[in-house]
Every structure is written in structure tokens, then in C-alpha cells.
C-alpha positions as CSV (number, residue, x, y, z in Angstrom):
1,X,-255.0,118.0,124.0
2,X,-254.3,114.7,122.6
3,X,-257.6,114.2,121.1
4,X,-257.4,118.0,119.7
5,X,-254.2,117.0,117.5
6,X,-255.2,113.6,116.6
7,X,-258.5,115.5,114.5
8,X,-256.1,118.1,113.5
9,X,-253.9,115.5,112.2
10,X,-256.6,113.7,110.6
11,X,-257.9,116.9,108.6
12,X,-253.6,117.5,107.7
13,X,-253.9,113.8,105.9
14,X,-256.6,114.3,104.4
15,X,-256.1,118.2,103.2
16,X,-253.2,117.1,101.6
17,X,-254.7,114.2,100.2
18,X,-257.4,116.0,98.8
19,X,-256.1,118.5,96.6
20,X,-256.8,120.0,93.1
21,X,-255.7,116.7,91.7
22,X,-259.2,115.2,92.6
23,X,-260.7,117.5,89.5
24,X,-258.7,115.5,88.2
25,X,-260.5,112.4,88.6
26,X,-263.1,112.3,86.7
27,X,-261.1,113.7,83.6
28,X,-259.1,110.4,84.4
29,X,-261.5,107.8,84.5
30,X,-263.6,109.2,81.8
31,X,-264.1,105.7,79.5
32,X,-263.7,103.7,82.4
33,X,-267.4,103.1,83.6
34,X,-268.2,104.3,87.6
35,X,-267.4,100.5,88.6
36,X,-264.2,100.2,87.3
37,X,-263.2,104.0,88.5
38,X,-264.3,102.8,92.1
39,X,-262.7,99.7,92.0
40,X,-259.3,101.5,91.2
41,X,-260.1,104.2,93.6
42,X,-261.0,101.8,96.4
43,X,-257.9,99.1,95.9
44,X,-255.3,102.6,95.6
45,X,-257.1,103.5,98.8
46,X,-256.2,100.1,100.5
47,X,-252.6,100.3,99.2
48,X,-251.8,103.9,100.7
49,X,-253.5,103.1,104.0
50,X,-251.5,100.0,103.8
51,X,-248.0,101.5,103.1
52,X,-249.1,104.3,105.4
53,X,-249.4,102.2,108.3
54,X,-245.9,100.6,107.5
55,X,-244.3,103.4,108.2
56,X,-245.7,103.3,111.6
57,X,-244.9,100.7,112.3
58,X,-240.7,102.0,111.5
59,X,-241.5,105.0,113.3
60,X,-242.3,103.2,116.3
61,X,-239.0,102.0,116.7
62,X,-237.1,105.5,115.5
63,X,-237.1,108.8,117.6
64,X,-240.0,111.0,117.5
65,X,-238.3,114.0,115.0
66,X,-236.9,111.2,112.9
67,X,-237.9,111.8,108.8
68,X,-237.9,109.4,105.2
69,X,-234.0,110.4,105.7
70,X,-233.3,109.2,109.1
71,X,-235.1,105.6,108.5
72,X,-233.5,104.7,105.2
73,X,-230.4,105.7,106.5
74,X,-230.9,103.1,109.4
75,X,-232.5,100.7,107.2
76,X,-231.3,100.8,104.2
77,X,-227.4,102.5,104.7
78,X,-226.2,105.3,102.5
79,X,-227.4,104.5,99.2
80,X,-231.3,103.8,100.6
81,X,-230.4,107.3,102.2
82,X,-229.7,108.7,98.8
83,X,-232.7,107.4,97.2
84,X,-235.6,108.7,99.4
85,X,-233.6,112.4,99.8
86,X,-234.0,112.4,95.8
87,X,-237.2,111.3,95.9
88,X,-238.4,113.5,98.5
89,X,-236.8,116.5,97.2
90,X,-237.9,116.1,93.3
91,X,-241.4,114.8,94.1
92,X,-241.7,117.6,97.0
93,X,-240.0,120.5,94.9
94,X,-242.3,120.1,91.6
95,X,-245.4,120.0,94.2
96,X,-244.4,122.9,95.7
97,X,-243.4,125.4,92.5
98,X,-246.3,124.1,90.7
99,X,-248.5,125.3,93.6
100,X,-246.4,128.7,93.7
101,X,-247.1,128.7,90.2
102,X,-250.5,128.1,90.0
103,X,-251.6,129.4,93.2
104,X,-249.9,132.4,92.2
105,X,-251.4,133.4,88.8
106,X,-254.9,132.6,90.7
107,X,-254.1,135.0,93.7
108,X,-252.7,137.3,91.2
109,X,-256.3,137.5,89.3
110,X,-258.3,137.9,92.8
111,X,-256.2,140.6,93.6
112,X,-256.6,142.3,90.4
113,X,-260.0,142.0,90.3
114,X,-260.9,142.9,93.7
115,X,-258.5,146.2,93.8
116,X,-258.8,146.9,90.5
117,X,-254.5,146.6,90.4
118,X,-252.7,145.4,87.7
119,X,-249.4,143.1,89.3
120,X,-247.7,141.1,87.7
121,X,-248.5,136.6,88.4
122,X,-245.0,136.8,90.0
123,X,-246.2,139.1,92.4
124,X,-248.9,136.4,93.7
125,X,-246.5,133.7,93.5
126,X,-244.4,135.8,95.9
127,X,-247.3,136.4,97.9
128,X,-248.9,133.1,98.5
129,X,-245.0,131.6,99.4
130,X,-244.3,134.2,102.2
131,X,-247.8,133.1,103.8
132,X,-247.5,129.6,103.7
133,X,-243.7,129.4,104.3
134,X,-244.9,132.0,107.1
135,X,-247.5,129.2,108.6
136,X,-245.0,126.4,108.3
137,X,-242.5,127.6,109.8
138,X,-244.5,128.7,112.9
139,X,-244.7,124.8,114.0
140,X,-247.3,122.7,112.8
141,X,-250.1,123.5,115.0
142,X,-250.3,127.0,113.3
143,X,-251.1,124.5,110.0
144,X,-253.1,122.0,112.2
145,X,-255.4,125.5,113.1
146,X,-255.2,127.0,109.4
147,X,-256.2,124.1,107.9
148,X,-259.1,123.4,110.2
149,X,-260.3,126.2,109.2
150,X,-259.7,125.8,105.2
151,X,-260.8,122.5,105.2
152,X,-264.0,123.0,107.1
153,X,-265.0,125.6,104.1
154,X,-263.7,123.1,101.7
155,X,-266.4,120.5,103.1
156,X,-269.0,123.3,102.9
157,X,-268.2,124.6,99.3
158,X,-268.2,120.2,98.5
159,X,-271.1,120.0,100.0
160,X,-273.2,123.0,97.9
161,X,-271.6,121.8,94.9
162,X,-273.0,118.1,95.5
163,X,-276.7,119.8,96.2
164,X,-276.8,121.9,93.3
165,X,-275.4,118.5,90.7
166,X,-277.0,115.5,92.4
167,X,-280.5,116.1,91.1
168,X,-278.9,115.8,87.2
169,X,-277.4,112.0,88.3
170,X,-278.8,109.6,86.2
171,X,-278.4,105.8,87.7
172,X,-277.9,104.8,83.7
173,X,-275.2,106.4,83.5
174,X,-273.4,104.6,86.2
175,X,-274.0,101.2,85.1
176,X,-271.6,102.1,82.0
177,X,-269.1,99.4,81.2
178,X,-265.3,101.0,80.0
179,X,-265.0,101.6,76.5
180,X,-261.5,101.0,75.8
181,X,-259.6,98.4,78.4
182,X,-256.2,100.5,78.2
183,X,-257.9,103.2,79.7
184,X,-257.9,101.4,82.9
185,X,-253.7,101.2,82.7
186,X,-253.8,104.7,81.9
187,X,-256.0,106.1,84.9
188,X,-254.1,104.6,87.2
189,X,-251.0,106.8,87.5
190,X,-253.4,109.5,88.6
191,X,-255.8,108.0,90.9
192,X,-252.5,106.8,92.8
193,X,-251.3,110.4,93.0
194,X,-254.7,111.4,94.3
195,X,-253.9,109.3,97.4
196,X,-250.7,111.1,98.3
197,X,-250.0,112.1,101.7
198,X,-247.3,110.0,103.3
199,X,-244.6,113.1,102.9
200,X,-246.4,114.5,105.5
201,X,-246.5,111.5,108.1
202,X,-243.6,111.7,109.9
203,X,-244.2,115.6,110.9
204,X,-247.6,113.9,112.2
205,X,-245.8,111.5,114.2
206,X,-243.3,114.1,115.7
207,X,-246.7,116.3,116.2
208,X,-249.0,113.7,117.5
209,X,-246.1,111.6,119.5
210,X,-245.1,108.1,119.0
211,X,-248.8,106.7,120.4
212,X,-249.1,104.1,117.7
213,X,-253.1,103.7,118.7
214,X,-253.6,107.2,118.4
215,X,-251.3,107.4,114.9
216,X,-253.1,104.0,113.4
217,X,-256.6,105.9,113.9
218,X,-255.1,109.0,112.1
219,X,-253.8,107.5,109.0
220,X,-256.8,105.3,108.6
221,X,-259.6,108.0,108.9
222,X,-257.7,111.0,107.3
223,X,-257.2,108.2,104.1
224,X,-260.7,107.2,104.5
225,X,-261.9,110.9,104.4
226,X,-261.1,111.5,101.0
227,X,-261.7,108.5,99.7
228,X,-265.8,108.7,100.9
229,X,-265.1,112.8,99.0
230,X,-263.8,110.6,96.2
231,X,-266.6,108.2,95.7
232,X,-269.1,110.8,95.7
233,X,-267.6,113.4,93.6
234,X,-267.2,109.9,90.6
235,X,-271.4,109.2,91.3
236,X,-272.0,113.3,90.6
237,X,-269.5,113.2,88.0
238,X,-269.5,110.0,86.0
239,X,-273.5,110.3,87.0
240,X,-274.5,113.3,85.4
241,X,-272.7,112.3,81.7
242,X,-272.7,109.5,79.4
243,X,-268.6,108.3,79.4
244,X,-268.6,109.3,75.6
245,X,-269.8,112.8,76.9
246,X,-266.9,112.6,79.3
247,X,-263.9,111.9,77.1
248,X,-265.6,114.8,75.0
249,X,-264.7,117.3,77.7
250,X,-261.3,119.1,77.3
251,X,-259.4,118.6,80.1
252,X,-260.7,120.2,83.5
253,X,-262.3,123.5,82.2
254,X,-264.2,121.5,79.7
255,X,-265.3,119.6,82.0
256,X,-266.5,122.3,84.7
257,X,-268.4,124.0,81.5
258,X,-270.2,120.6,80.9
259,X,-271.9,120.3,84.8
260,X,-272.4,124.2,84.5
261,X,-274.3,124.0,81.4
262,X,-276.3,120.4,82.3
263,X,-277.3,122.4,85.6
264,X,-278.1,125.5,84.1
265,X,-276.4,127.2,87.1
266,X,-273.0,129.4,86.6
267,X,-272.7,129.0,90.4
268,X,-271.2,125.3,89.5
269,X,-268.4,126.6,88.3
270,X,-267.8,129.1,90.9
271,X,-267.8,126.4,93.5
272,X,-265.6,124.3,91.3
273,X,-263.1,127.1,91.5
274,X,-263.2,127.9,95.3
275,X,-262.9,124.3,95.8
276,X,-259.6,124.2,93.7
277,X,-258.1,127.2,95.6
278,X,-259.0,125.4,98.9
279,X,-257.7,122.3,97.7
280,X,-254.4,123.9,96.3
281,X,-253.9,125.5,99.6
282,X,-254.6,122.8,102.3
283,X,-252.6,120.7,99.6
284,X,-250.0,122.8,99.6
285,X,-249.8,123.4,103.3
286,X,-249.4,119.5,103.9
287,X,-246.7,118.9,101.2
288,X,-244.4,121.9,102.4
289,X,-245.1,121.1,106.1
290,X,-243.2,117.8,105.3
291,X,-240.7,119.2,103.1
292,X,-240.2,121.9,105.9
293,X,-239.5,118.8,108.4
294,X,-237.1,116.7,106.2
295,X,-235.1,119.5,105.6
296,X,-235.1,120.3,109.3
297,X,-234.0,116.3,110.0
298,X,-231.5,115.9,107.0
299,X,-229.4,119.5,108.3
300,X,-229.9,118.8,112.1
301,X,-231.7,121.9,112.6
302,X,-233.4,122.9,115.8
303,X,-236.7,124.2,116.9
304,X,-235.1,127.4,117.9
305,X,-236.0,130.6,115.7
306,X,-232.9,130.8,113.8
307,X,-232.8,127.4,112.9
308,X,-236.3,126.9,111.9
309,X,-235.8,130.5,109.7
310,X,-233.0,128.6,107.8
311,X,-235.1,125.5,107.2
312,X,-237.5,127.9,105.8
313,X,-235.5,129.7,103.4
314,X,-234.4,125.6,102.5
315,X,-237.6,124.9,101.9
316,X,-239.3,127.8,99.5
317,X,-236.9,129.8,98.1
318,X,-235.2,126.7,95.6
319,X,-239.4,126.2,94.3
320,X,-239.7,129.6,94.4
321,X,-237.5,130.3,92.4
322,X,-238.4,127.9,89.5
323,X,-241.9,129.2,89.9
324,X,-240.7,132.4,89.0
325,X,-238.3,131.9,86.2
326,X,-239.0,128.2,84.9
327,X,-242.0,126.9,85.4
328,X,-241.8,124.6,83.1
329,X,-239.2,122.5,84.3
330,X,-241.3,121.6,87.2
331,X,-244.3,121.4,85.3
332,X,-242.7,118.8,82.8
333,X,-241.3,117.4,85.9
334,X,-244.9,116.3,87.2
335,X,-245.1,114.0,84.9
336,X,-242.7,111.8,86.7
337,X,-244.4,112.4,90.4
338,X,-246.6,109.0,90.2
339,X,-242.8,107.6,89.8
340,X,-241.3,109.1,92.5
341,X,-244.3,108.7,94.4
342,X,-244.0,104.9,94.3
343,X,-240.5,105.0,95.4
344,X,-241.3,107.2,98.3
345,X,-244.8,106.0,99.3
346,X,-244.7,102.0,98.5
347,X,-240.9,101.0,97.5
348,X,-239.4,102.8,100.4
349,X,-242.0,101.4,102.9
350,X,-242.2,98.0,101.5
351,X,-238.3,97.3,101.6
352,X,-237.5,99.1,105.1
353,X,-240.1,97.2,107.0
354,X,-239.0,93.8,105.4
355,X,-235.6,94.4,106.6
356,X,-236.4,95.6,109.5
357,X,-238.5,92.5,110.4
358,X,-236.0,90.3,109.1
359,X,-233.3,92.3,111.4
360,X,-231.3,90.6,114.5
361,X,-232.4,93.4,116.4
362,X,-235.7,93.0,115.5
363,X,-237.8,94.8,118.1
364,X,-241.4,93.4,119.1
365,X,-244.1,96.0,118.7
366,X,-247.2,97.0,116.2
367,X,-246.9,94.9,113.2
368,X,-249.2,95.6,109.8
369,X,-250.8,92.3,109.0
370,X,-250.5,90.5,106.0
371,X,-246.5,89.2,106.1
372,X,-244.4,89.3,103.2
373,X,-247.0,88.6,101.3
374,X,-248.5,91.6,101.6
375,X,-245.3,93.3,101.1
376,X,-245.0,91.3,98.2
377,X,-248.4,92.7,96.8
378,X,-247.7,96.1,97.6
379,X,-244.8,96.1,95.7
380,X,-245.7,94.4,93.0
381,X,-248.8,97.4,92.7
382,X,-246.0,100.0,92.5
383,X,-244.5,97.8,89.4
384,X,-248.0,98.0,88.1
385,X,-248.5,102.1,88.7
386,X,-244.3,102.8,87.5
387,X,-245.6,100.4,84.2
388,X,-248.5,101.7,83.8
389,X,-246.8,105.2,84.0
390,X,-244.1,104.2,81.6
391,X,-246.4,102.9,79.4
392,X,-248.4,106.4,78.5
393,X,-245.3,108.3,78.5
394,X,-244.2,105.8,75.5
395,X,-247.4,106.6,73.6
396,X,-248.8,102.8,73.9
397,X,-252.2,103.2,75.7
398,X,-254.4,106.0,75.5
399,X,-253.5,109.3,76.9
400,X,-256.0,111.0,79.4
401,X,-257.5,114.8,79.7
């Protein structure tokens, strides 16, 4: 039983690890070279499976239900409290409505076209929230069984797209150097947020139990999952065009069009687009499942029916609602989730586990190597990613897509 939820839990990191974001990727490193676009990818890797497995090593020491609220209020008192709820909450809440959003107006056109209706994108935002929230609030092993199952096709749909583009990878193109240095700064922002799943570790822990063997093997080989995806998708990608070529694509669908028409195969892009749905949805499953559980720490809700109902409604109706009537608050509000990203996924991490070490009552147990300084590096990276962030927004390295 164990072993069956510590592969479910795996497939949960890396489902909502991988989602439509990685198209993303290769939009982001476009200019960079494939060397320099692994190198970020790889070192991000590192620092997620690092901060990942610092908040194991809290957990270990906090009850088994316990959530991002629970620890910082034990850690860090009520303003440390304050700061992860408002991280959690924005970051979580702009996931989720731009997946109602998008994931709407996408199950609004597959309806239309298979039934030949004619409902209205609000109708499919609808829709796809009632399923999921559905799922979610079932428990987590109704995700752990529906995302098996998504994420299996996912692999498979990968998998065809990287046999019908790897015969159009030229090794040339690979050995390209960057072509303008503040692209690197510029790329990072979104190769971080490629890497983001720690929202959904602590309804891993309470799912999985507090076995920190068991919980160490999950967070290292659900990161590790996408980052091997990752790796190959930037050899097909960054392979198959010259980096001018790349920054020459318009944003994603520019980009799809390009490795359609170099293939000579409008089956590329169909791929491309079941892949995003998948992605969207096993995304999407993750970041609400964690939502879903923070909500249910924060208001002392039960298990029971009622309870888990009310969490529910918590949970999906507040995005829904801004997926319905202003999307673009959310959508603007994106541009600010490598931010609170940092907080929640290094910052918060990085200073609980020093205080925690540093504590009278500091408890002996599993302890991430590497000291302070290793804390000290980790947070110092989300300096670098917030900068780097701050930096674009102000218009003084390149934008990307």
C-alpha cells in the first residue's frame, strides 16, 4: 500500500511540476544556447530538490495534517504566519483562475466542436472547476488515481512527439553559444517557475505519512522526472532551430507552427496541444489539491463530508469567480508568481529550518546537508530569481516570448 502511494505521490510532484509552463521553455531560453539553458535548468533543479527536502525535514517534527500555515506559525510566530497565507493564497489563486480560464476556453472549443453546440467559454470554465474541485475534494487518492492515469497519456503523447521531431535535431545547433548575456537573467524567472511543486508537499506528507525515507525518495524522483522531460524537450527544441530562428518565433504558437512546418507533419501540433491540456490538468490537479489542504489546516476543518464540502467551496469558488468576470487581474497577477514563488518555495524553507536548527528545542532527526551554508546559497538564489524578476518588469534586460 505504501509503495502504491509513494509512485502515486511521485507522479502528483511531478504532474504538477510539469505543466503547460514547460512550452514555455524553449520560448524562454531562446538566445541562450542548449548549454547555458541546461545549466539553468539543472542548477533550478538542485535548488527545488534542495528547498524540497527542507521542508521535510520541518515536517518531520510537525503533525502529519500540518500545512505552509501551521509551520511558520511555529517557526516563525504571527507575522511568518502572515507571510506564507499571502503567499500561498496569491500564488495559489492566480494558478488556479488562470487554469479555469484557460482550461475553460479550451474545453469550451472541444465541446463545441465535438457536439456541434455553441456555449459560451464561461460555461467550460464552470465545467472543468466542478470536476476537479469534484476530484479534490474526494481525498487525494481520487487525484493520486486520476492523475495516474493523465500522466501516463501525457508520457505517451511526449513520447510520439519526441519520435516524430528527433530525426530534424541537428547537433550544430546545440553547440550555439547565447547571443545576448541578459538573456540568461531574463530566463531565469521562468525556468524557476517550471520547477514548482512544493504547494503540494505537505498534502503528500499527510497522504504518504511522516516516513521521511519513503518522503526523501518522492521529492527527489518526482523533481527528477521532469527535469530528464525537461532536458529532452530543450535537445528537440533548441535542436531542431538555429537560436536566431528561435527568438523569431512569436511566443508559443509561433513556435508550435515552426516544428510543424520543419517536420512537415500537422500531427506536431496536435500533440503539442494534447500535451498542454494534459499538462494544464495534472497541473492543475496538484496546485488545487494543496490549496484544498491549506485551507483545510488554516480553518480547522475535518475530513468529514461537510467540512471537506466547505473547504471546497474555499477553495474554487474565490478563482472561479475571477476566471469568470476578471480574468485579467489574475493574469496580470502571474507576472508576480516567480516572486511569490521564492517566498513560498526557498525564503520560507530557508529561514524556518535555520531557526529551527538553531532552536533550544532542537529535536535530532533527518537533516539536509550542506549547513548554513547551503542555506546561505539557497537564499541568496532566490535574491538572484526576485532580481532577476524585478529586473525585466523594469524594462532593463531583454524581455522573453
Amino acid at each position: 500500500m505504501l509503495k502504491n502511494k509513494t509512485i502515486g505521490s511521485m507522479l502528483i510532484v511531478a504532474g504538477t511540476t510539469i505543466g503547460a509552463g514547460m512550452l514555455a521553455l524553449p520560448i524562454a531560453s531562446a538566445g541562450l544556447g542548449f548549454t547555458t539553458a541546461l545549466s539553468l535548468i539543472i542548477a533550478t533543479w538542485v535548488l527545488m530538490t534542495y528547498t524540497a527536502l527542507l521542508m521535510l525535514e520541518l515536517h518531520q517534527h510537525a503533525d502529519r495534517d500540518a500545512t505552509l500555515n501551521t509551520l511558520a506559525k511555529s517557526w516563525l510566530g504571527k507575522r511568518g504566519q502572515y507571510v506564507a497565507n499571502f503567499s500561498v493564497m496569491f500564488l495559489f489563486y492566480a494558478l488556479c483562475a488562470a487554469y479555469i480560464a484557460g482550461g475553460g476556453a479550451q474545453l469550451q472549443e472541444k465541446i463545441n466542436n465535438a457536439f456541434n453546440f455553441d456555449i459560451a467559454p464561461q460555461i467550460g470554465s464552470i465545467i472543468l472547476a466542478i470536476v476537479i474541485g469534484t476530484v479534490v475534494t474526494m481525498g487525494t487518492s481520487k487525484v493520486d488515481k486520476l492523475n495516474r492515469v493523465l500522466f501516463s497519456i501525457k508520457i505517451v503523447v511526449l513520447a510520439s512527439l519526441f519520435y516524430m521531431l528527433t530525426p530534424y535535431v541537428h547537433g550544430q545547433h546545440l553547440l550555439e553559444m547565447p547571443i545576448e548575456q541578459g538573456l540568461i537573467l531574463s530566463a531565469i524567472p521562468v525556468i524557476f517557475t517550471s520547477f514548482g511543486f512544493h504547494g503540494s508537499i505537505p498534502s503528500i506528507v499527510k497522504y504518504v505519512g511522516l516516513d521521511i525515507k519513503t518522503l526523501r525518495r518522492v521529492m527527489i524522483t518526482g523533481a527528477a522526472l521532469p527535469l530528464v522531460i525537461y532536458i529532452f524537450w530543450q535537445l528537440i527544441s533548441q535542436g531542431m532551430m538555429s537560436q536566431a530562428e528561435l527568438l523569431k518565433s512569436t511566443g508559443l504558437p509561433g513556435f508550435v507552427a515552426s516544428m510543424a512546418n520543419i517536420a512537415n507533419n500537422s500531427a506536431v501540433a496536435t500533440a503539442v496541444n494534447l500535451f498542454a491540456d494534459l499538462a494544464l490538468a495534472t497541473s492543475f490537479l496538484g496546485v488545487s489539491l494543496g490549496l484544498f489542504d491549506f485551507f483545510a489546516d488554516a480553518f480547522k476543518k475535518g475530513d468529514g463530508s461537510r467540512d471537506r464540502i466547505k473547504t471546497a467551496l474555499i477553495t474554487f469558488i474565490p478563482p472561479l469567480g475571477f476566471a469568470l468576470f476578471y480574468p485579467q487581474g489574475f493574469i496580470m497577477a502571474l507576472g508576480y508568481a516567480a516572486i511569490a514563488l521564492v517566498v513560498l518555495a526557498v525564503f520560507l524553507p530557508v529561514t524556518m529550518v535555520y531557526k529551527q536548527r538553531n532552536s533550544n528545542n532542537n529535536r535530532k532527526g533527518y537533516t539536509v546537508r550542506g549547513g548554513n551554508i547551503g542555506l546561505m546559497v539557497a537564499g541568496l538564489c532566490g535574491v538572484l530569481i526576485i532580481s532577476a524578476q524585478g529586473l525585466q518588469m523594469a524594462g532593463l534586460i531583454p524581455a522573453i516570448g
